[in-house]
N, C-alpha and C positions, 0 to 999 in steps of 0.2 A: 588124691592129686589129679588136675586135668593137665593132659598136654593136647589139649586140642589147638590145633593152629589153622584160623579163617580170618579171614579180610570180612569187617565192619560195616562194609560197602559192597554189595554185587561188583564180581567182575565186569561185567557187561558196563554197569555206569561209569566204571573207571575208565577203560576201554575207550567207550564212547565220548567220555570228556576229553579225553586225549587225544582223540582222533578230531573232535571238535578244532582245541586249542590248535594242533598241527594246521588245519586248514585256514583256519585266521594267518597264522604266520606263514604260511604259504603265500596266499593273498598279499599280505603287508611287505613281503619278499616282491614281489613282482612289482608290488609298486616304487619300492624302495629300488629296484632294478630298474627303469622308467624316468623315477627322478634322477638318476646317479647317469642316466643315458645324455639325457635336456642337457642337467648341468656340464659335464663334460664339455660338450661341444660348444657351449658358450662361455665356461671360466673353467673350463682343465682340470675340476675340481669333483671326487666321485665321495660316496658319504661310507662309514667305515662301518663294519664288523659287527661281530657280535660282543656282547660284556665281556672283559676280561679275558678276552682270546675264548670265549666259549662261543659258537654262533646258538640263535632262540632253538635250532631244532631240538638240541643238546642238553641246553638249561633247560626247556620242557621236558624230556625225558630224566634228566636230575630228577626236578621238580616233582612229577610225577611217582618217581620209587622212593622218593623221603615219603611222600604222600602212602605209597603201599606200604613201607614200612612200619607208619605212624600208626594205618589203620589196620594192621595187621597184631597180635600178641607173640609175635616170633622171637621178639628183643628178650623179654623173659626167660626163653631156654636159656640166651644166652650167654657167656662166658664176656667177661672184658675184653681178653685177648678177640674173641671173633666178633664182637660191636667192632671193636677198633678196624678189622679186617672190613668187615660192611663200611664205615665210614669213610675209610680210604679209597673203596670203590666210588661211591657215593661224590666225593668232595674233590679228591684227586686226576679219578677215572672213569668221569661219568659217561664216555663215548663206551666204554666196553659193557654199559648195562645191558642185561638183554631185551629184546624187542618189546612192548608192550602191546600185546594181543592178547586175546581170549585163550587160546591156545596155550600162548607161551606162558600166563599165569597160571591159569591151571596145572601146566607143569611143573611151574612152579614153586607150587605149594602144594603138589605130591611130594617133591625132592623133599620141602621142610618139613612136610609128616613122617616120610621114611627115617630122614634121618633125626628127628626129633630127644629122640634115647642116647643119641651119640652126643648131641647139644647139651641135654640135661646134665648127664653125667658129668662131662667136660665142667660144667657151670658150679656142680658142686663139689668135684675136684678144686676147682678154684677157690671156693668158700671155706672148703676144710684145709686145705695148706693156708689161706691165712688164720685159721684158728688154732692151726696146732705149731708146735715152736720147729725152725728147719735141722734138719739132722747137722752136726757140729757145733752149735751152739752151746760156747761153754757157760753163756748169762742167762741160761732158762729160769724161768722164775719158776717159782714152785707150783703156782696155778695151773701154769702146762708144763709139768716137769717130764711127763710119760711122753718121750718122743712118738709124733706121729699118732697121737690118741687125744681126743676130746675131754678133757676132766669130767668126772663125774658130777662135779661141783656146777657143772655149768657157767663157771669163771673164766675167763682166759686171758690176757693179754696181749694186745697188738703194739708192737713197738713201732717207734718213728713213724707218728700218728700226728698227734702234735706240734701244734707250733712251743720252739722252745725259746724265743726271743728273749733275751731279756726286759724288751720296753713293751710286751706283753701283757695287759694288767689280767686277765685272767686266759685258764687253757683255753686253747681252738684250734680246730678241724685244720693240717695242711691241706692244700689243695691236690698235692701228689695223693694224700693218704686216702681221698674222699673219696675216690673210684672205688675202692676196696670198702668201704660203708656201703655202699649204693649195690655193689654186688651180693653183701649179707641178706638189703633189704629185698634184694630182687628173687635171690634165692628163699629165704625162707617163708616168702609172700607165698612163691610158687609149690613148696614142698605143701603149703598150709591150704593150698587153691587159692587163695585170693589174688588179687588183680596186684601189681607191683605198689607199693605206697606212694603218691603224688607231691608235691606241693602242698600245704604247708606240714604232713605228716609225715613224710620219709625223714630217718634217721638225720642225713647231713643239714637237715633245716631245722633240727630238732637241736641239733648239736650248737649249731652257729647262731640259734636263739638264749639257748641257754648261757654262750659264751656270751655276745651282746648284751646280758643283762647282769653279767657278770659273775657267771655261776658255772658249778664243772660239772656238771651233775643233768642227764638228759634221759628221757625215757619214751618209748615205742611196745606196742602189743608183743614185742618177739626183743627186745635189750632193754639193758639198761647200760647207759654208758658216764663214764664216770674219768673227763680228761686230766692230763696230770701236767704240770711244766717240764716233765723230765721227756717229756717226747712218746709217752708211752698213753693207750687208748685200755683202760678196761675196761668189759664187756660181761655184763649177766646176761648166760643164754634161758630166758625167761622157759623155753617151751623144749622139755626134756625129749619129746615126740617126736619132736621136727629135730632135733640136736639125732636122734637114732634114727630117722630117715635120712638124713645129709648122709651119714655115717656110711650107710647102706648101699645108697645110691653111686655116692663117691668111689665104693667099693664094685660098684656091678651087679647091684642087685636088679632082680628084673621087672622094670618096670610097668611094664603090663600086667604085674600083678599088683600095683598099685590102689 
């Protein structure tokens, strides 16, 4: 397994796009300050703001670290819960991003090598509690009847997956449920080295094709999934290897010996 984490793009061109893009809207600022000065004094009238209460400096900066993010492989280490925490920065918060220098990424993408192992783990912590049934659950199904263990069988069950409409004509993926596929695919892409599955080969597009044609039955290099009307997602873990690294990882094993 690799956890190497670089940006697709020299810092430097990033950098320097940005630094580009800033001075354009620097410029377009001063003139836009100019025109609002005229107008004024002849119709009392000054021209407004930036989009949606964000001013351009802002959204370029946004703009910019969706951009490092995209061209970066960091999103793989990680967990839902910590995408969600970046998005919120990202969409919410984007004045608290940090600075976009040469400097400041570099630093940047020390912090996500250091703490890379801490991500990973995290990521497949995540993946094994949804594969294994939660402690109290008196409706374990037998596939994962061993609290807190992997079947051997490579079978398991994920409940409230499903849509269970009645005017449903056959199973499909909720949309609540479909974070939780997409972190299977993310994970076991990662435990396998490979790059996360895309468009039209990740699990959830695998699944919402198979339902579209009316069928419950979907399959990927690492599942097989098999939707039910009762709300419930079963899963063959295809790759018994990557099913005992989750295992392992989730547990603390050390990754560098990987």
């Amino acid at each position: 397994m690799t956890t190497d984490i670089e940006l697709y793009q020299p810092i430097e061109a990033i950098v320097a796009d940005y630094e580009r893009q800033k001075d354009i809207i620097d410029a377009a600022g001063v003139a836009v300050g100019r025109m609002n000065d005229e107008t004024s004094v002849h119709i009392g009238f000054t021209c407004g703001g930036g989009h949606n209460g964000i001013d351009p400096q802002t959204r370029l900066k946004q703009a910019t670290w969706q951009t490092i993010m995209e061209k970066s492989n960091c999103k793989r280490f990680m967990s839902t819960k910590a995408q969600e925490t970046v998005t919120r920065q990202l969409y919410d918060t984007p004045d608290t991003l940090p600075e976009i220098t040469i400097e400041g990424l570099n630093s940047w993408l020390a912090g996500l090598v250091q703490s890379s192992p801490d991500m990973i783990q995290e990521a497949c912590r995540e993946v094994f509690e949804i594969l294994t049934p939660q402690k109290g659950w008196s409706d374990s199904y037998k596939t994962n009847e061993k609290c807190r263990e992997i079947p051997a069988s490579g079978k398991v069950i994920i409940k409230w997956v499903c849509d269970q409409a009645k005017w449903v004509t056959s199973p499909r993926l909720l949309h609540r449920g479909q974070d939780r596929i997409r972190a299977l695919d993310r994970v076991f892409a990662m435990l396998d080295g490979k790059a996360t599955p895309d468009y039209p080969e990740d699990s959830v597009t695998k699944c919402k094709a198979a339902s579209e044609a009316g069928e419950s039955k979907a399959e990927t290099p690492y599942f097989v999934f098999k939707m039910h009307r009762n709300g419930n997602l079963h899963v063959t873990l295809k790759r018994a290897d990557l099913v005992k690294r989750l295992t392992e990882y989730a547990a603390g094993a050390n990754l560098a010996a990987a």
